[in-house]
C-alpha positions in Angstrom: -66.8 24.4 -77.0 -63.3 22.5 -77.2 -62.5 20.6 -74.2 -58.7 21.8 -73.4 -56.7 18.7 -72.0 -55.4 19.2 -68.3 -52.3 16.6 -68.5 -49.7 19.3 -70.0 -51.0 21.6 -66.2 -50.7 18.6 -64.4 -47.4 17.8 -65.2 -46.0 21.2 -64.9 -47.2 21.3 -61.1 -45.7 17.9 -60.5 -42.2 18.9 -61.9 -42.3 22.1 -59.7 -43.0 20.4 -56.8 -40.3 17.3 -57.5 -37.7 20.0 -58.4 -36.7 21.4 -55.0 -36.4 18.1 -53.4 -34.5 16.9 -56.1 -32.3 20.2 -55.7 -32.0 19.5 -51.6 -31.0 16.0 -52.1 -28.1 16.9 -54.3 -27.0 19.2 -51.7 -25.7 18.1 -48.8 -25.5 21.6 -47.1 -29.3 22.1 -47.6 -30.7 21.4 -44.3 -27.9 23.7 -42.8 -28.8 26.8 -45.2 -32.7 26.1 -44.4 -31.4 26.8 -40.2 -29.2 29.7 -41.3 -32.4 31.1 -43.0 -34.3 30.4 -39.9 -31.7 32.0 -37.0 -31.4 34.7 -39.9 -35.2 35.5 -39.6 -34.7 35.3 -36.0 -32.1 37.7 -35.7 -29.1 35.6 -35.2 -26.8 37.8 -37.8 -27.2 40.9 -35.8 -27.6 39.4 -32.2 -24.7 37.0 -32.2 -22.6 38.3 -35.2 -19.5 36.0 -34.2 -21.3 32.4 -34.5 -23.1 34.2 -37.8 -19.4 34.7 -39.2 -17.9 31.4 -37.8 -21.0 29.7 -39.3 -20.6 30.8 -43.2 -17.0 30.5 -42.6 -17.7 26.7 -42.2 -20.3 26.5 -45.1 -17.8 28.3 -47.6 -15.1 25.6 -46.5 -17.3 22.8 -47.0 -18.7 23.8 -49.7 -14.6 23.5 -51.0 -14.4 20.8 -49.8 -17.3 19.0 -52.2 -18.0 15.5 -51.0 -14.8 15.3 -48.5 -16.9 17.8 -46.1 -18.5 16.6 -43.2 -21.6 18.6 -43.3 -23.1 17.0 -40.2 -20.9 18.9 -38.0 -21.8 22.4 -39.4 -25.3 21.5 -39.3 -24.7 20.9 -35.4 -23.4 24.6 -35.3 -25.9 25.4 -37.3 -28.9 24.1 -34.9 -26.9 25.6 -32.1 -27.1 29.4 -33.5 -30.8 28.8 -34.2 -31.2 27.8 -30.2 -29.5 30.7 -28.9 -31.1 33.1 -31.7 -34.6 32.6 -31.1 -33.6 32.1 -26.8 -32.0 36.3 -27.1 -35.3 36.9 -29.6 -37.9 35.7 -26.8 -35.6 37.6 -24.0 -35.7 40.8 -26.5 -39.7 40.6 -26.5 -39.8 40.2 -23.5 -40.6 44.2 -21.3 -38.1 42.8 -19.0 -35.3 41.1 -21.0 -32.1 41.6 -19.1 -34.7 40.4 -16.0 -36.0 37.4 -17.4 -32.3 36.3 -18.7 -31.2 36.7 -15.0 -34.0 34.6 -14.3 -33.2 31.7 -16.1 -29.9 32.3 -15.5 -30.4 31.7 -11.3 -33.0 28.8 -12.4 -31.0 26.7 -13.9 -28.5 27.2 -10.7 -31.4 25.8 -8.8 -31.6 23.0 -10.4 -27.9 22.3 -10.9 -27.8 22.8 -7.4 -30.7 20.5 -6.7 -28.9 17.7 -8.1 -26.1 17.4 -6.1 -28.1 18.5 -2.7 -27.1 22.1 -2.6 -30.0 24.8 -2.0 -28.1 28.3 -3.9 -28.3 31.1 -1.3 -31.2 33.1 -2.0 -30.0 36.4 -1.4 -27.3 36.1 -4.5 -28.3 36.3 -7.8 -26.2 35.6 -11.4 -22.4 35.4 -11.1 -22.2 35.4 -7.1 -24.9 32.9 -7.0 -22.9 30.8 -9.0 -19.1 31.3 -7.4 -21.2 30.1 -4.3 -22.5 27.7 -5.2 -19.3 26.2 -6.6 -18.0 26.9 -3.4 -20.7 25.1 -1.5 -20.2 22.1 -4.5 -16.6 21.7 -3.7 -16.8 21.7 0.6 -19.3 19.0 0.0 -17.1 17.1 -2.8 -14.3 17.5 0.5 -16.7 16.1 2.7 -17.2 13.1 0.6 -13.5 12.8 0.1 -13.2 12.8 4.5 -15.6 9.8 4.2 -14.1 8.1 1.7 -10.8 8.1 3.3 -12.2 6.7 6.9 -13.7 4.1 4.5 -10.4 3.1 2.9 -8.9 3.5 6.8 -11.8 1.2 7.2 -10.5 -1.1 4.6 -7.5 -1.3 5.9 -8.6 -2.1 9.6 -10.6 -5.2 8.1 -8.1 -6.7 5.8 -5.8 -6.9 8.9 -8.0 -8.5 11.0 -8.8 -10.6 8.1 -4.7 -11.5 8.3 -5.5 -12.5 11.9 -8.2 -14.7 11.0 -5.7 -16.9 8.7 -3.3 -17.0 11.3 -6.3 -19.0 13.4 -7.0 -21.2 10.7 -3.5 -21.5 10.7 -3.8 -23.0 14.2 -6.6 -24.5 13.7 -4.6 -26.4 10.4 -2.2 -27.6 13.0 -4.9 -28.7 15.4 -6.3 -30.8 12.8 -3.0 -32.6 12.3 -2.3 -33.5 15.6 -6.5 -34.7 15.3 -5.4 -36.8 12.7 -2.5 -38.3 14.4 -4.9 -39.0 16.9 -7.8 -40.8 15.0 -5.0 -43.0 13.5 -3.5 -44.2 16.5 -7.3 -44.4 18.0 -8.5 -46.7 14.5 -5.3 -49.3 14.9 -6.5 -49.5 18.2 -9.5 -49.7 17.6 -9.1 -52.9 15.5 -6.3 -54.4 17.7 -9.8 -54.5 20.7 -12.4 -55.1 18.4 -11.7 -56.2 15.4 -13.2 -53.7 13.2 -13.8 -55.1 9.7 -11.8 -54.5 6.8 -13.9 -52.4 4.9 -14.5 -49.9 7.8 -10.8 -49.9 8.3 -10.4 -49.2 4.5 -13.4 -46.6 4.2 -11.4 -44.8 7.8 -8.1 -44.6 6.4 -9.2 -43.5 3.3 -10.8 -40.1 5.0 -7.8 -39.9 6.7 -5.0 -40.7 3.8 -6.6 -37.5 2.1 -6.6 -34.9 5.1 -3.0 -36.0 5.0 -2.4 -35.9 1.5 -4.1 -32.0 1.3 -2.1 -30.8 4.1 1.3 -32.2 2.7 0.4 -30.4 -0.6 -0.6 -27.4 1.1 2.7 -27.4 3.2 4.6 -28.0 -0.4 2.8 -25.1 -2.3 3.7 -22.8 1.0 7.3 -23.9 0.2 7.2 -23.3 -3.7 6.6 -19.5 -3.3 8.5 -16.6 -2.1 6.6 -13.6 0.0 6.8 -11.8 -3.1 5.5 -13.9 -5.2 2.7 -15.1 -3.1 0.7 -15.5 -0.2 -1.0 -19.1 0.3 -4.4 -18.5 2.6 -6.6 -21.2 3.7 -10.2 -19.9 3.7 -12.8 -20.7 5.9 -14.4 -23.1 3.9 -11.2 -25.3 3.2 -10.4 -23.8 -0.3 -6.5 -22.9 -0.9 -6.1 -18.9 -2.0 -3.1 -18.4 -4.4 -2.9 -14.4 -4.1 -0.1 -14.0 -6.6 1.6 -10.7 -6.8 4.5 -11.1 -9.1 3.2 -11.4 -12.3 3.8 -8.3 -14.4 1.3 -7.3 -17.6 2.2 -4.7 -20.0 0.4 -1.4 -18.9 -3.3 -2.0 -20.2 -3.1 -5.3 -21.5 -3.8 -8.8 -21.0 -0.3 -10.0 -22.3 2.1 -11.1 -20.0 5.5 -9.7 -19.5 8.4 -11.5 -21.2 10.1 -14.0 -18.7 6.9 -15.2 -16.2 6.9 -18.6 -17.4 8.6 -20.3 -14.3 6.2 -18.6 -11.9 3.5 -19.7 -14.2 4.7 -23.2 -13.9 5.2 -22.9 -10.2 1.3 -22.1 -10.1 0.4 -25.1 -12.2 2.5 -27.2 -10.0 0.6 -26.1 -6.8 -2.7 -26.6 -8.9 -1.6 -30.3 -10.0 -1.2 -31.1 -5.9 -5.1 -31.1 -5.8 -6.3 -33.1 -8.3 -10.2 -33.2 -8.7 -10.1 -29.9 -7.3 -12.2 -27.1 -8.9 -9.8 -23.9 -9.9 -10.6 -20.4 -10.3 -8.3 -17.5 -12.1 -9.3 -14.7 -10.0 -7.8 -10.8 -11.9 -7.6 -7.6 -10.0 -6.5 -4.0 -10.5 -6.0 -1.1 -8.8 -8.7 2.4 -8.6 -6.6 3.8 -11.9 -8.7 4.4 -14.6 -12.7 3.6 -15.0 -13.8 1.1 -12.9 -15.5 -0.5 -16.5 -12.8 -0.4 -18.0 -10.3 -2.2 -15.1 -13.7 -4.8 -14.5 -12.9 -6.0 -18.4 -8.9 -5.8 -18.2 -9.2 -8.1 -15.1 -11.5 -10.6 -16.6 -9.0 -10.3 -19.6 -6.4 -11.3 -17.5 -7.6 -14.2 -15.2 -8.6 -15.5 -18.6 -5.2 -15.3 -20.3 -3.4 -16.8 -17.0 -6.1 -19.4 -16.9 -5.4 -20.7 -20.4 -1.7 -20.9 -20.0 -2.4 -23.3 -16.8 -4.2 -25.7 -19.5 -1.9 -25.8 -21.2 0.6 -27.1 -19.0 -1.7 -28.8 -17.0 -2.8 -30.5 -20.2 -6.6 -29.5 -19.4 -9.5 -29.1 -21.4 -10.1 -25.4 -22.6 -12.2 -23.6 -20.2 -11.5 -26.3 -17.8 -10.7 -23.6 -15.2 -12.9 -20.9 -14.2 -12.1 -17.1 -14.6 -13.7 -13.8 -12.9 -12.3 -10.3 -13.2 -13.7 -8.4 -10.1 -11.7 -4.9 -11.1 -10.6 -2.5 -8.1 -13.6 -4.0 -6.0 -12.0 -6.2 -4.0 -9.0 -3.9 -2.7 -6.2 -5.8 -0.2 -4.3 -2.3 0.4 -5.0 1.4 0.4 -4.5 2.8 -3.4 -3.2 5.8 -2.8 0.3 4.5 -2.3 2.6 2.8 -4.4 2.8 -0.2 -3.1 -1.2 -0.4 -2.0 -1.9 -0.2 -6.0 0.8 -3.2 -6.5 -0.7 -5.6 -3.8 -4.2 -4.7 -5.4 -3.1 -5.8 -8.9 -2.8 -9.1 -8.4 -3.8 -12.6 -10.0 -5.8 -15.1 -7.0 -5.8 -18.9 -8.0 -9.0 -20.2 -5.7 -8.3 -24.1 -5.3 -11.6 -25.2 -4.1 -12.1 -27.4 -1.3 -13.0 -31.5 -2.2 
């Protein structure tokens, strides 16, 4: 008997089986005709006959539009009419479909409600169950916004008392003056009676020729700035706070506004009074907008005004430290005016030697 040869069959079932996918990959609109096909079979061209038209509408106009089309967004519609098909085909099976929609329906109220706290009241069901518990969401939304305003109140309460703590080291700046009067009349005496050697006498006035020295600078940076420019605070821990409120930035951006070179130079020249001194460019903003996105236009800032002080200061880059700490670290209340203008600010931290 003659053998017959099976190559020819083989390849025949090989080229069928290539062509399709060949076909699909051609076609960009394939995968979103195989899920009209399917919402189709599940009865998505009688049950929701307005996506169905809105749908082909979309498929003619990108088929148009050949390779120009964006295909991915009809495809999205296209998953999206295959959801809700087969969701009304199950609810249509179902003895009780009107029921069971009802029940999903107040279901997913629970659990919207469980998020945020809120228990819906159990003896409401579809659209009442959910116009009370918007109700319920929005007296506990005011609740928050009560306890958010006795936090700003809060605020407020602490940065003043924080003003009365600089006026103490203010007097206690002025008791240190008269202390150092005092040791220096004490150390000449001092050597007059004992005859205290020279290089204790030295290593003496030397501690005291730089208390001196600080506090003359610090009294000539309080001089170089106006109250609107700037407030000069001694912290606790000896460092000098520039809180600078004058210069401007363009809305959003980390250039400065055109004519803020002489305050810039009046902040270099209270830097240059503390030589040695380790400096940080401190940005803030006010609440407006994301806090993300005011975190990175501070940082943007303190880094631009930090630069500039190189510059004249002829420092090294990077020579001065920046931080951007964004609405976090508020001096006023923001919802006035001028709470959000003393919050957007630029603080030059002269650290203690």
């Amino acid at each position: 008997m003659r053998k017959l040869s099976i190559l020819p069959v083989l390849l025949l079932v090989l080229a069928t089986a290539v062509a399709p996918a060949a076909a699909q990959s051609t076609d960009p609109g394939a995968t979103t005709r195989q899920l009209m096909e399917q919402a189709r079979k599940a009865g998505g061209k009688g049950t929701l006959p307005n996506a169905w038209w809105d749908l082909e509408s979309n498929v003619r106009e990108a088929d148009a539009q050949g390779a120009a089309a964006d295909w991915s967004a009809v495809e999205r519609d296209a998953r999206r009419l295959v959801n809700a098909a087969e969701f009304l085909n199950q609810m249509r099976q179902q003895k009780s479909g009107m029921e069971a929609l009802l029940g999903r329906f107040d279901q997913a109220l629970a659990e919207i409600g469980l998020l945020f706290g809120q228990e819906p009241d159990p003896l409401l069901a579809g659209s009442p169950a959910a116009a009370d518990l918007i109700d319920r969401l929005n007296t506990a939304n005011l609740r928050r916004q009560v306890v958010l305003d006795s936090l700003r109140v809060e605020n407020r309460r602490l940065v003043e008392t924080v003003g009365d703590h600089a006026e103490a080291l203010e007097a206690q700046v002025a008791s240190q003056q008269a202390e150092i009067s005092a040791l220096r009349k004490k150390l000449w005496d001092t050597e007059l009676r004992a005859g205290v050697a020279e290089a204790d006498r030295s290593a003496a006035e030397s501690v005291l020729t730089i208390k001196q020295q600080r506090e003359e600078a610090l009294a000539a940076v309080r001089a170089g700035f106006s109250k609107e420019e700037a407030e000069i605070i001694v912290t606790a821990d000896g460092a000098v706070q520039l809180r600078v409120f004058a210069l401007s930035f363009g809305v959003g951006s980390a250039d400065l506004s055109k004519g803020q070179d002489k305050l810039v130079g009046k902040i270099a020249d209270a830097v240059s009074r503390f030589p040695g001194a380790p400096v940080t460019v401190e940005g803030h903003t006010d609440d407006s907008g994301s806090r993300d996105a005011n975190l990175k236009l501070s940082e943007k800032r303190a880094a631009a005004v930090a630069r500039l002080l190189e510059k004249k200061l002829s420092l090294g880059k990077d020579a001065i430290a920046t931080a951007g700490y964004g609405p976090d670290r508020p001096l006023a209340l923001n919802s006035t005016a001028e709470g959000r203008a003393r919050n957007r600010r630029i603080d030059v931290v002269i650290g203690a030697q």
